[in-house]
Backbone as CSV, one residue per row, in Angstrom:
resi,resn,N_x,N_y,N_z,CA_x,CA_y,CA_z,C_x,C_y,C_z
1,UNK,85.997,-19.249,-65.458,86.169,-20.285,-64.434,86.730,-21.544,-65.092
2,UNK,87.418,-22.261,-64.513,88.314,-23.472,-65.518,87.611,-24.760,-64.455
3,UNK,86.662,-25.035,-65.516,85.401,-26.185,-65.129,86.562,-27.144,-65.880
4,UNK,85.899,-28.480,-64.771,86.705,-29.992,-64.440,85.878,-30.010,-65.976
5,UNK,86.840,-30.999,-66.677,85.398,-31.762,-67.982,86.404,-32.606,-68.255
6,UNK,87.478,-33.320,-68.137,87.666,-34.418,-69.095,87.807,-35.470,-68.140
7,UNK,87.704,-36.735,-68.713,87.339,-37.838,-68.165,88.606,-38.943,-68.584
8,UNK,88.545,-39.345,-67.454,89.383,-40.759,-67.289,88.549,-42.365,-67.614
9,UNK,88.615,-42.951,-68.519,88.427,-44.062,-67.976,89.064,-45.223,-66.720
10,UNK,90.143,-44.878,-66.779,91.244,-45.776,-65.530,90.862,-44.574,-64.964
11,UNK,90.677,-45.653,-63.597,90.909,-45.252,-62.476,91.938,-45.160,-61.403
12,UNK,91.929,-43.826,-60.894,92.699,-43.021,-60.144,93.128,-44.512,-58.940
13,UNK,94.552,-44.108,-58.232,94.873,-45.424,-57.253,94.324,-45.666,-56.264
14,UNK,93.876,-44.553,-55.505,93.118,-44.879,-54.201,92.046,-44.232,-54.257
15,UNK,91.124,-45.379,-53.411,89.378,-44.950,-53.604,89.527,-44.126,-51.879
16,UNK,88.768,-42.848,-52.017,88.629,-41.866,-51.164,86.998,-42.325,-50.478
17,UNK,86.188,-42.676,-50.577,85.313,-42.674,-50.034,83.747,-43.490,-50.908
18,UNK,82.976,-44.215,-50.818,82.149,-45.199,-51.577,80.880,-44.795,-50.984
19,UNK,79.737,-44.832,-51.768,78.405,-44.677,-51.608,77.535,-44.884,-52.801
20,UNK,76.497,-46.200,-51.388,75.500,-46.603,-52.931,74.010,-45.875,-52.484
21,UNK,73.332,-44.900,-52.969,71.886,-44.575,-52.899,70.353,-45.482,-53.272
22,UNK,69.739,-46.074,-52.866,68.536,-46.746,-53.302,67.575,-45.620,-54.159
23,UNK,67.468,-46.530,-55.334,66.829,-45.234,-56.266,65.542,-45.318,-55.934
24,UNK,64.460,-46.344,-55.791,63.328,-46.475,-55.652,63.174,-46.444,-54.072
25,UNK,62.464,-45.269,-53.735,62.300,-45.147,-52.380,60.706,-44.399,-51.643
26,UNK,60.512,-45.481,-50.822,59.108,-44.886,-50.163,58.941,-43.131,-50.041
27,UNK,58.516,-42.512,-50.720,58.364,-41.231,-50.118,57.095,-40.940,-49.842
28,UNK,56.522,-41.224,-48.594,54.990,-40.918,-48.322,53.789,-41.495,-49.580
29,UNK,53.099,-40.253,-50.150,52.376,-40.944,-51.110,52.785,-40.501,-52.421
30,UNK,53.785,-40.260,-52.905,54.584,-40.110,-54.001,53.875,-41.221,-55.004
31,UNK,53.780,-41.187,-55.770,53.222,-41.909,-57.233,54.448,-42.783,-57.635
32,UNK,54.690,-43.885,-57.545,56.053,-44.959,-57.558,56.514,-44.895,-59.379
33,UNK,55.629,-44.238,-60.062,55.468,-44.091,-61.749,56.989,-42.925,-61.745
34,UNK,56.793,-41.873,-60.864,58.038,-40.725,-60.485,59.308,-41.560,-60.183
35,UNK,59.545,-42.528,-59.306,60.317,-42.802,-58.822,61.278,-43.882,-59.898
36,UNK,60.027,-44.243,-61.079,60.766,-45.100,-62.136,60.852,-44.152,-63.326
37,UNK,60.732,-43.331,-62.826,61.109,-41.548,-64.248,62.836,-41.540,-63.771
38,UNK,62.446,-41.346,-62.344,63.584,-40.708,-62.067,64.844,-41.874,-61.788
39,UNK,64.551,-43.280,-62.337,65.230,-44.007,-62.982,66.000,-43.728,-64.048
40,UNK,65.562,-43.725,-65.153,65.628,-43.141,-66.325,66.765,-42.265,-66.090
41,UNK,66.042,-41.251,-65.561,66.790,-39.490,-65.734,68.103,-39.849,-64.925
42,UNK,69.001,-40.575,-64.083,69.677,-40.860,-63.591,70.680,-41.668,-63.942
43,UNK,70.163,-42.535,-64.921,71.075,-43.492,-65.941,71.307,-42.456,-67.346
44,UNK,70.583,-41.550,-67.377,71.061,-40.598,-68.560,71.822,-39.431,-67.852
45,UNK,71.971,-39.129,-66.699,73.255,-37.862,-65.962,74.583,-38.610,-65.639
46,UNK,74.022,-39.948,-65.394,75.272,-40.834,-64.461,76.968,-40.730,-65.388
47,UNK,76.498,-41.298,-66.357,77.646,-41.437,-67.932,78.423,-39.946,-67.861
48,UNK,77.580,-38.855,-67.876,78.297,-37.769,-68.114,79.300,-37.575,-66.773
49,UNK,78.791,-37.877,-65.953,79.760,-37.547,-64.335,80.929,-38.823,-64.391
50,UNK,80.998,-39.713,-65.180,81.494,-40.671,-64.421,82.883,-40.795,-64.801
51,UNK,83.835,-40.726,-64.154,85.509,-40.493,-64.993,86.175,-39.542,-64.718
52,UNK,85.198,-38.182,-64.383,85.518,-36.815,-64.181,86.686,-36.453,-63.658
53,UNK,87.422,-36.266,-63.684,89.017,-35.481,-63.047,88.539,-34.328,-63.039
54,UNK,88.793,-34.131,-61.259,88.928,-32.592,-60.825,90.233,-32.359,-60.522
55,UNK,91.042,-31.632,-61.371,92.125,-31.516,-60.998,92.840,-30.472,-60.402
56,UNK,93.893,-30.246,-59.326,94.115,-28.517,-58.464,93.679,-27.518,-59.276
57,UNK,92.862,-26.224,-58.511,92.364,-25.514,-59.316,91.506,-25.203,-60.331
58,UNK,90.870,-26.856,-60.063,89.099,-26.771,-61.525,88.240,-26.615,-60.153
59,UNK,87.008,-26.487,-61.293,85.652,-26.542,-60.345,84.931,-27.278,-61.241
60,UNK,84.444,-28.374,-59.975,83.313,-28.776,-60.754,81.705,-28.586,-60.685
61,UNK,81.048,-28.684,-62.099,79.889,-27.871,-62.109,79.096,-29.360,-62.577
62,UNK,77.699,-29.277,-61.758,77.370,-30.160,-62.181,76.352,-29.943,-63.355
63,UNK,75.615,-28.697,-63.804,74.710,-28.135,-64.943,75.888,-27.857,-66.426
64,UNK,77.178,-27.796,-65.891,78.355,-27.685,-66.807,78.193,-29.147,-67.436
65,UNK,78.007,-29.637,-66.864,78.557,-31.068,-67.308,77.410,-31.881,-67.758
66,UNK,76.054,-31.769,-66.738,75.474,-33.159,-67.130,74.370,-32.136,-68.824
67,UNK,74.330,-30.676,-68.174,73.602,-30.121,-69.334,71.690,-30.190,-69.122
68,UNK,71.378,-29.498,-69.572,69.866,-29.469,-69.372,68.863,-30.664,-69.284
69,UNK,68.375,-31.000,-68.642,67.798,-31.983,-68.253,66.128,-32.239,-69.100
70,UNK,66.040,-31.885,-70.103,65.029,-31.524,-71.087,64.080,-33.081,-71.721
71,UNK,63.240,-33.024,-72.071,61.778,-34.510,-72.666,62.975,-34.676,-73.979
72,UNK,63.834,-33.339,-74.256,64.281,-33.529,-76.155,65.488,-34.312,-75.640
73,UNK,65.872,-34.609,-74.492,67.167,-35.346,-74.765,67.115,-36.380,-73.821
74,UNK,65.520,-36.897,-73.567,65.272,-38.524,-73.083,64.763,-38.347,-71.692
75,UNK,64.718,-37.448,-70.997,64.595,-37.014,-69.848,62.888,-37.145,-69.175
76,UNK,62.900,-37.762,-68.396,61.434,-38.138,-68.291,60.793,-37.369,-66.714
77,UNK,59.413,-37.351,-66.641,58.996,-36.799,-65.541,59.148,-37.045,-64.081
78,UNK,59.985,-36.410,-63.079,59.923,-36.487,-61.985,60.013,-36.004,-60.464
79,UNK,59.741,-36.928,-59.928,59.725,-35.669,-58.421,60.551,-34.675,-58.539
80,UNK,60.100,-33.490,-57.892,60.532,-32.102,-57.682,59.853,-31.594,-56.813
81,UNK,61.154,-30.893,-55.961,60.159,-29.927,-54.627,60.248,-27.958,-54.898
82,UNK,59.167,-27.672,-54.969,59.045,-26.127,-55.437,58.198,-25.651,-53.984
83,UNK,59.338,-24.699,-53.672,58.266,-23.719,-52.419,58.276,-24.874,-51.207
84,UNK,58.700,-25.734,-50.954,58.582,-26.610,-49.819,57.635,-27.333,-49.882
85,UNK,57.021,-27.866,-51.162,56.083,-28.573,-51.330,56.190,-29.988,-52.394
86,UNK,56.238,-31.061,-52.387,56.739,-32.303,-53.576,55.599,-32.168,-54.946
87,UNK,56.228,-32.078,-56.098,55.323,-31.677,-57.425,56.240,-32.855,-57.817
88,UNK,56.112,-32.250,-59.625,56.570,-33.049,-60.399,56.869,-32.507,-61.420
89,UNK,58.140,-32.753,-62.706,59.002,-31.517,-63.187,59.360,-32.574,-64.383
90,UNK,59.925,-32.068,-65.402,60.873,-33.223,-66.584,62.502,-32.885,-65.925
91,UNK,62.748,-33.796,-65.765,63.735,-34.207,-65.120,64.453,-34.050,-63.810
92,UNK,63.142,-34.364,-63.278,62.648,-34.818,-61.421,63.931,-35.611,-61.391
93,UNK,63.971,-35.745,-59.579,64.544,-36.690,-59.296,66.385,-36.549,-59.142
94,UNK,66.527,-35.715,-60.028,67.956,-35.719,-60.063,69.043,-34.702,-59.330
95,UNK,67.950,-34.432,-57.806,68.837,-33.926,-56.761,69.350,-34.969,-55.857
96,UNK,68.737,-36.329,-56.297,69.668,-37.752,-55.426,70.930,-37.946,-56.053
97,UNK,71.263,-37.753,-57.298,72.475,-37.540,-57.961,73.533,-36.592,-56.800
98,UNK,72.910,-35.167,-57.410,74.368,-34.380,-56.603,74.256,-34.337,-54.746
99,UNK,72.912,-35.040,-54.340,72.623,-35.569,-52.874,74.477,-36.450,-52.441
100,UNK,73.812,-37.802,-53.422,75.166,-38.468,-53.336,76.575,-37.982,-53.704
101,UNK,76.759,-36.797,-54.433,77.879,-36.365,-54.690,78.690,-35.499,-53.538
102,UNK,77.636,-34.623,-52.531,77.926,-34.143,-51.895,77.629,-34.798,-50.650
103,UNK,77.377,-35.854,-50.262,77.913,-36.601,-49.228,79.545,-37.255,-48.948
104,UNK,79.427,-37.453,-50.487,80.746,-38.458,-50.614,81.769,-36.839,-50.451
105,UNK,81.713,-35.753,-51.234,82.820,-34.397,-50.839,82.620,-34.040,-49.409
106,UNK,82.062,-34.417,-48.469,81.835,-34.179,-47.355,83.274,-34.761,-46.153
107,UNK,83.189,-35.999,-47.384,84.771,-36.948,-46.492,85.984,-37.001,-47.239
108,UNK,85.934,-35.376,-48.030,87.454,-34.871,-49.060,87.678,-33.454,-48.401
109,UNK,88.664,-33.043,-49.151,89.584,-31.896,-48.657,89.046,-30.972,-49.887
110,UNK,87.768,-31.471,-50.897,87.309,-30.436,-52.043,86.327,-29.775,-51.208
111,UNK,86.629,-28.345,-51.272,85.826,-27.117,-51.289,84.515,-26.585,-51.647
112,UNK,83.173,-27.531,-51.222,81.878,-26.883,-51.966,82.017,-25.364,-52.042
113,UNK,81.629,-24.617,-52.980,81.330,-23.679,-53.265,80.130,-22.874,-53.858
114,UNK,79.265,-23.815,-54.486,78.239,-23.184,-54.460,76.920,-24.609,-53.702
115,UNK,76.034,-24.453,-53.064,75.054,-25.406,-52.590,73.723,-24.770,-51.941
116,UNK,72.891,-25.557,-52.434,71.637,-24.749,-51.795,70.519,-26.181,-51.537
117,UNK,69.988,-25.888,-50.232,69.029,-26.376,-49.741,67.862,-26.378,-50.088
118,UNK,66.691,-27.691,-49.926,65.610,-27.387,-49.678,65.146,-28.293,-48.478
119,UNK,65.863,-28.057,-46.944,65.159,-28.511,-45.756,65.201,-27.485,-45.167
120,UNK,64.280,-26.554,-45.333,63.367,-25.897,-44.609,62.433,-26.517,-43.852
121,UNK,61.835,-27.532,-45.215,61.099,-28.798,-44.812,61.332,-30.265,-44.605
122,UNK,60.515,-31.089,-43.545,60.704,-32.323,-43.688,59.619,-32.918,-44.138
123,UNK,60.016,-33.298,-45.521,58.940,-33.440,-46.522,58.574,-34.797,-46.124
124,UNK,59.340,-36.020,-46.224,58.882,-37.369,-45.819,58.959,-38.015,-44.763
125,UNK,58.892,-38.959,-44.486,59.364,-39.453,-42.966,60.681,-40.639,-43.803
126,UNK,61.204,-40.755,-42.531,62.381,-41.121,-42.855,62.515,-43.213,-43.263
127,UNK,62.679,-43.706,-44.356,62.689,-45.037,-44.603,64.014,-45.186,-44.960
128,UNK,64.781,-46.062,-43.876,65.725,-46.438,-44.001,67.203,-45.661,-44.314
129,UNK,66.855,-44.242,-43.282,67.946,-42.859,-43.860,69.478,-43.711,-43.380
130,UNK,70.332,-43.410,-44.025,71.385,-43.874,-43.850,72.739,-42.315,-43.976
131,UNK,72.048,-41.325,-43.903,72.524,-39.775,-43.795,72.278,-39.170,-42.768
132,UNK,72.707,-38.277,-42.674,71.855,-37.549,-41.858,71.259,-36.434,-42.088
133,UNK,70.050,-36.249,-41.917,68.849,-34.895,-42.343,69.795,-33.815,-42.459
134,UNK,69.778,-33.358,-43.627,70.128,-32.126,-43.850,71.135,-31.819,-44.709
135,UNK,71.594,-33.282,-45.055,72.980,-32.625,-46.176,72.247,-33.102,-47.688
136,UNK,71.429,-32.894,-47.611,70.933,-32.789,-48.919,71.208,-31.492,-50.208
137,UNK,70.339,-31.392,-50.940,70.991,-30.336,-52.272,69.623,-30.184,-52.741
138,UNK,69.669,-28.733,-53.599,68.813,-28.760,-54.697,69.281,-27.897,-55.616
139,UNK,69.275,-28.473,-57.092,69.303,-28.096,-58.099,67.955,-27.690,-59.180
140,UNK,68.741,-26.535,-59.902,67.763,-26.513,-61.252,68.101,-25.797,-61.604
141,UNK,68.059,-26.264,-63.115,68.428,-25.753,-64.167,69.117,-24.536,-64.669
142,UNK,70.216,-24.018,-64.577,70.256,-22.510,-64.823,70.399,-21.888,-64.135
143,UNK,69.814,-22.092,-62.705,69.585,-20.908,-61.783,70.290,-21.688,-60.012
144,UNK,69.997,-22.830,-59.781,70.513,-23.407,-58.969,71.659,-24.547,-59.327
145,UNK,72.753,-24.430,-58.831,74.073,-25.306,-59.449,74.566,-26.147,-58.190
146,UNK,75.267,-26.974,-58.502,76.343,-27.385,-57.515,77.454,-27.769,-58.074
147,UNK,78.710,-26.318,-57.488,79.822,-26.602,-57.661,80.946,-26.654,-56.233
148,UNK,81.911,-27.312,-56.646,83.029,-27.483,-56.114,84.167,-27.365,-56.291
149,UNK,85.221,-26.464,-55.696,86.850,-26.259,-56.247,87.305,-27.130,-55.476
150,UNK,88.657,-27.812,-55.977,89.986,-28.224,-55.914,91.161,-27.648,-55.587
151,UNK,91.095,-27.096,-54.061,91.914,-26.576,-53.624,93.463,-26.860,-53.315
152,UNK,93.272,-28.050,-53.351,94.342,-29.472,-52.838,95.436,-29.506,-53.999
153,UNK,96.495,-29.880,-54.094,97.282,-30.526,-54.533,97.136,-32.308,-55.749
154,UNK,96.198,-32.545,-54.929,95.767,-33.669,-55.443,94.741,-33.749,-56.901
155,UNK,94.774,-34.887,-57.139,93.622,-34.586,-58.118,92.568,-35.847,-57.969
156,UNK,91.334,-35.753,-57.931,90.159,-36.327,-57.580,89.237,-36.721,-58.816
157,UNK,88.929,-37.763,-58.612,87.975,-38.682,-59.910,86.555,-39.152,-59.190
158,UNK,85.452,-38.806,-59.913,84.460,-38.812,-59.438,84.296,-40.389,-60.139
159,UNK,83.031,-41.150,-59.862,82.805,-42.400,-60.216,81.328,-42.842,-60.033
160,UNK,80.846,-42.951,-61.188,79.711,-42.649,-60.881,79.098,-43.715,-61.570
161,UNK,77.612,-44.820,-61.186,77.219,-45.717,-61.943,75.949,-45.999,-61.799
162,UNK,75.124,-46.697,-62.457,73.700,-46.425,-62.521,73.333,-48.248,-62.299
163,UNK,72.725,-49.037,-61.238,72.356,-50.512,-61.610,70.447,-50.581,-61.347
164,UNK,69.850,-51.865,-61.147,68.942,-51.988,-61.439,68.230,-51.146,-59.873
165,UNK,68.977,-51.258,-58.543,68.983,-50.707,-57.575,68.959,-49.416,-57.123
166,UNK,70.409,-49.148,-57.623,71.370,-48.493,-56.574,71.583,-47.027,-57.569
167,UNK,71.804,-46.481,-56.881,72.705,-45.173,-57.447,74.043,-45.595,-57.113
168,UNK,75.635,-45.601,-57.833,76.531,-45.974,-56.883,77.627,-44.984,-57.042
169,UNK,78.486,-44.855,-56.375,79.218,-43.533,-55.885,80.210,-44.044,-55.658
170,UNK,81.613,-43.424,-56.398,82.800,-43.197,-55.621,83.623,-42.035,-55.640
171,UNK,84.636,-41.812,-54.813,85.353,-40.401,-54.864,86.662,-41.212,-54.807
172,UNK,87.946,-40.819,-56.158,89.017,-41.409,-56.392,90.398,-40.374,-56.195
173,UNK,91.635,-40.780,-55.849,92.139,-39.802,-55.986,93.613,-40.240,-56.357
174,UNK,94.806,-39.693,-56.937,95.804,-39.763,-57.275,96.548,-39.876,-56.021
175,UNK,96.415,-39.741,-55.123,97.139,-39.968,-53.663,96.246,-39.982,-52.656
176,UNK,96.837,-40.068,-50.937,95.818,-40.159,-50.485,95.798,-38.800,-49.803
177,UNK,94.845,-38.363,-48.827,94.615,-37.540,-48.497,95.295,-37.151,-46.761
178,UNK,95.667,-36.222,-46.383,96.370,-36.076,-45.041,95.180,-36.680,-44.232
179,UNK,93.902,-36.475,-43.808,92.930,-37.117,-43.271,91.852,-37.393,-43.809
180,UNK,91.169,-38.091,-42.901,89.858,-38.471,-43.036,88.840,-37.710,-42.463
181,UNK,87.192,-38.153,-42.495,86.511,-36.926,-42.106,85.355,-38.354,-42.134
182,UNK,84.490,-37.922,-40.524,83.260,-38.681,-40.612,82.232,-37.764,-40.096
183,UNK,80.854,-37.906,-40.791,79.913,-36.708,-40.949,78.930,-37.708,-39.674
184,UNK,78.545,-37.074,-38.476,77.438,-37.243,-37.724,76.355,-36.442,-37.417
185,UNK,75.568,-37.219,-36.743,74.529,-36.372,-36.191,74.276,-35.950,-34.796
186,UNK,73.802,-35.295,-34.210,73.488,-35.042,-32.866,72.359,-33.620,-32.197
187,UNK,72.279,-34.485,-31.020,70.716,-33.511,-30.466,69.669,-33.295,-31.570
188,UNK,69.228,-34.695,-31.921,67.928,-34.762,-32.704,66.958,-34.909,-31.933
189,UNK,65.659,-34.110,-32.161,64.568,-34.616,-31.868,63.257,-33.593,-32.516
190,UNK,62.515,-34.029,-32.379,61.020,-33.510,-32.799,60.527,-31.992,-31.709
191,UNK,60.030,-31.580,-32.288,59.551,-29.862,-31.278,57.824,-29.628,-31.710
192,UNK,57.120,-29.644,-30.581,55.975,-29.177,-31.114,56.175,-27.642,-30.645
193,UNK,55.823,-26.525,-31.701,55.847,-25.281,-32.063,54.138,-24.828,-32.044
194,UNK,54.215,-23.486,-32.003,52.856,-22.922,-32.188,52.216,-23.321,-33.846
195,UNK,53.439,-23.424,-34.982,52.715,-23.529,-36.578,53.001,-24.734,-36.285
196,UNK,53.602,-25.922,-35.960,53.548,-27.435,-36.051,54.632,-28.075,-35.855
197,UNK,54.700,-29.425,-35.964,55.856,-30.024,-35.354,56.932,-29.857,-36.233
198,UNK,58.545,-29.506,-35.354,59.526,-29.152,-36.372,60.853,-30.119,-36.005
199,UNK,61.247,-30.643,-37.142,62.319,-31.713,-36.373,63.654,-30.908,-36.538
200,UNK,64.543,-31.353,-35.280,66.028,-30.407,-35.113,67.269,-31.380,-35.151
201,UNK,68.282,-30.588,-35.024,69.680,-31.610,-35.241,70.424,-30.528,-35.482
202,UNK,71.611,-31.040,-35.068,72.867,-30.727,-36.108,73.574,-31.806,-36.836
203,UNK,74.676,-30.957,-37.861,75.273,-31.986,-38.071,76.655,-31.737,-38.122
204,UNK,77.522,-32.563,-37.876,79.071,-32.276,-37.926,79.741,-33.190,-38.656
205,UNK,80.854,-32.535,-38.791,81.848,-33.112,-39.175,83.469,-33.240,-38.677
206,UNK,83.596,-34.238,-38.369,84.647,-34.757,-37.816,86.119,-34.944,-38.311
207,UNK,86.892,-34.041,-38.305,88.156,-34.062,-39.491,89.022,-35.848,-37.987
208,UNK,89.630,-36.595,-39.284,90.246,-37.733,-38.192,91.862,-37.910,-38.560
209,UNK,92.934,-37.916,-38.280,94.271,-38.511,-38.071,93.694,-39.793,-38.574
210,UNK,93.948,-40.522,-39.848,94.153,-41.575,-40.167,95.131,-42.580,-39.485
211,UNK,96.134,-42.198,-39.139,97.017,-42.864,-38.438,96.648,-43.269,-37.110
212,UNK,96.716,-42.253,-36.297,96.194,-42.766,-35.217,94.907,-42.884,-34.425
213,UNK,94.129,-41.978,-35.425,92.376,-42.192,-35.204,91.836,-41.262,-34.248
214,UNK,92.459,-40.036,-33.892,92.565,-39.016,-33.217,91.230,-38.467,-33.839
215,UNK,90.247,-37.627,-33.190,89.573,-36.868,-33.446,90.448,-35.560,-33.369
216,UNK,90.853,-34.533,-34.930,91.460,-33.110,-35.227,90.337,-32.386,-34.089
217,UNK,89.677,-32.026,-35.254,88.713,-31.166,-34.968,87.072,-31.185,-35.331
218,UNK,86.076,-30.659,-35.224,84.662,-30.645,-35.265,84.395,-29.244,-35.863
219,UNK,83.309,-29.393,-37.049,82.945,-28.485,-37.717,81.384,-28.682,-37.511
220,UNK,80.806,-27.771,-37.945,79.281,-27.875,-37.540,78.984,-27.231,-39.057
221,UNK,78.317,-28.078,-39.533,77.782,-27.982,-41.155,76.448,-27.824,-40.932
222,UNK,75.584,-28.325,-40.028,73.939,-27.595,-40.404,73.452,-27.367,-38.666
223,UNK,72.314,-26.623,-38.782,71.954,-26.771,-37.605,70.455,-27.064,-38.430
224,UNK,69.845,-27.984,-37.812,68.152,-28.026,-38.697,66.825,-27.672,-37.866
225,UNK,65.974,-27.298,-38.315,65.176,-26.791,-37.867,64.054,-26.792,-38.553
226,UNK,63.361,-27.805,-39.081,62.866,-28.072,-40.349,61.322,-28.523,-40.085
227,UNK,60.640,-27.939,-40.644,59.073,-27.873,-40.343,58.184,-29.217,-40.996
228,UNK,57.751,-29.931,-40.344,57.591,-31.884,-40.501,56.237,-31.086,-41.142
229,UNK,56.570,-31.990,-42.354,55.356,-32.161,-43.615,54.270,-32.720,-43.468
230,UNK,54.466,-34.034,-42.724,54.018,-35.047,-43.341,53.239,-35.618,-41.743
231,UNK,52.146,-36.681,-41.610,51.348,-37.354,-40.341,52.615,-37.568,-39.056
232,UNK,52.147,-36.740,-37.889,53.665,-37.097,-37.051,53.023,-37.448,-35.649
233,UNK,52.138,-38.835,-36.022,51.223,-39.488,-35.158,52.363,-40.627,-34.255
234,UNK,53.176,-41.059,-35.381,54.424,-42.256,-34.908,55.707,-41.244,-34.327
235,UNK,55.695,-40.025,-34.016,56.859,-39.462,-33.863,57.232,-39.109,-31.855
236,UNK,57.573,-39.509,-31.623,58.033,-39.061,-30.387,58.271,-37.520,-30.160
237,UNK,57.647,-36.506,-29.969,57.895,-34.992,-29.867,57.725,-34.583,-28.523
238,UNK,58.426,-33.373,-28.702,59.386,-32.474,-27.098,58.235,-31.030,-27.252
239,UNK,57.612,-31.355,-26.191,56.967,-29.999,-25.895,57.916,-29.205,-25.531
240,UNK,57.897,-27.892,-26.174,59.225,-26.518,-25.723,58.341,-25.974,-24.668
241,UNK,59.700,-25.973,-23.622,59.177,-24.536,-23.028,58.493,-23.344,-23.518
242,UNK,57.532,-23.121,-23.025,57.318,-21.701,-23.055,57.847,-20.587,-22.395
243,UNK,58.127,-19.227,-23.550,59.191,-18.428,-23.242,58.158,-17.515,-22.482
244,UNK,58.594,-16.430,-21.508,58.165,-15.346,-20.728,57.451,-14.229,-21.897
């Protein structure tokens, strides 16, 4: 496979799409000690992603690149979800990395190719989501990856930076792209079920005519159906019909 790996410092001419992530974030009763691990572990992956040229015909890997996430190479303890449940792992935390990576490929013409979920569940309640449920990722080590080909013509620069805040994100590219693409949500709501309350949605994506702002076409990237974790005393929920 001919994995993306060399890096630009200059940057590519036009910025394709920008995103900043809040690293420290309420997650229910999460231990806030995790959330400043997974500080750490994020300013030590960020450097390796950042510069990246994917150019026609690479893929990029993100276990290719950032490399094992191990205590021997600075990597400190943090959140991790195993089985649909929040634990804690050496080098937690660092599915908000390729989270943000694959939001921002969401509004490119690059090809995910490999991605795997863990919203089965809705592990937290939502503080200040600025996504929408469900385009999340999970990685680990070896066995779970996230890659992406470069199908395009173009060639694409990832941009990646670590501040006292933010996770920050950009997607760069040597030209611009024939369109644009905006990711929504719709028909959300809460379901009380016989095993417990399950929150739903889809989500789409919107290919757009830059020029004239035309909606192309609509793709449907998730449908969710995701079994609420967590106290759903504040939640507004839809009794289902009962079936015959």
């Amino acid at each position: 496979m001919n994995f993306a790996h060399e890096r630009s410092d200059s940057l590519l001419p036009v910025s394709i799409y920008k995103h900043n992530s809040l690293i420290r974030r309420r997650l229910g009763n999460v231990e806030m000690q995790l959330q400043e691990n997974k500080a750490v572990n994020l300013s030590l992956a960020a450097p390796k992603l950042n510069g990246i040229l994917i150019k026609p015909g690479q893929t990029f890997s993100f276990w290719h690149l950032v490399g094992n996430a191990s205590a021997k190479r600075g990597f400190k303890e943090g959140l991790t979800i195993t089985t649909g449940h929040p634990t804690k792992g050496i080098g937690g935390g660092m599915c908000q990395l390729t989270n943000l990576i694959h939001w921002m490929v969401l509004h490119t013409d690059l090809t995910v190719t490999e991605l795997h979920h863990h919203d089965r569940y809705d592990l937290f309640p939502d503080f200040n989501r600025q996504v929408p449920f469900g385009t999340g990722t999970s990685i680990l080590y070896n066995y779970l990856d996230y890659h992406l080909k470069n199908e395009t013509d173009l060639t694409y620069q990832l941009v990646i930076s670590v501040n006292e805040e933010y996770l920050c994100g950009e997607i760069r590219a040597d030209k611009c792209q024939p369109f644009s693409y905006h990711i929504k949500s719709q028909n959300e709501f809460f379901s009380k079920e016989p095993d417990g309350v399950y929150r739903n949605g889809e989500v789409l994506r919107v290919k757009v005519d830059p020029v004239t702002g035309n909606h192309i076409e609509s793709q449907l990237l998730r449908k969710n159906h995701a079994k609420v974790a967590y106290d759903t005393a504040n939640l507004e929920i839809k009794e289902l019909a009962k079936r015959d």
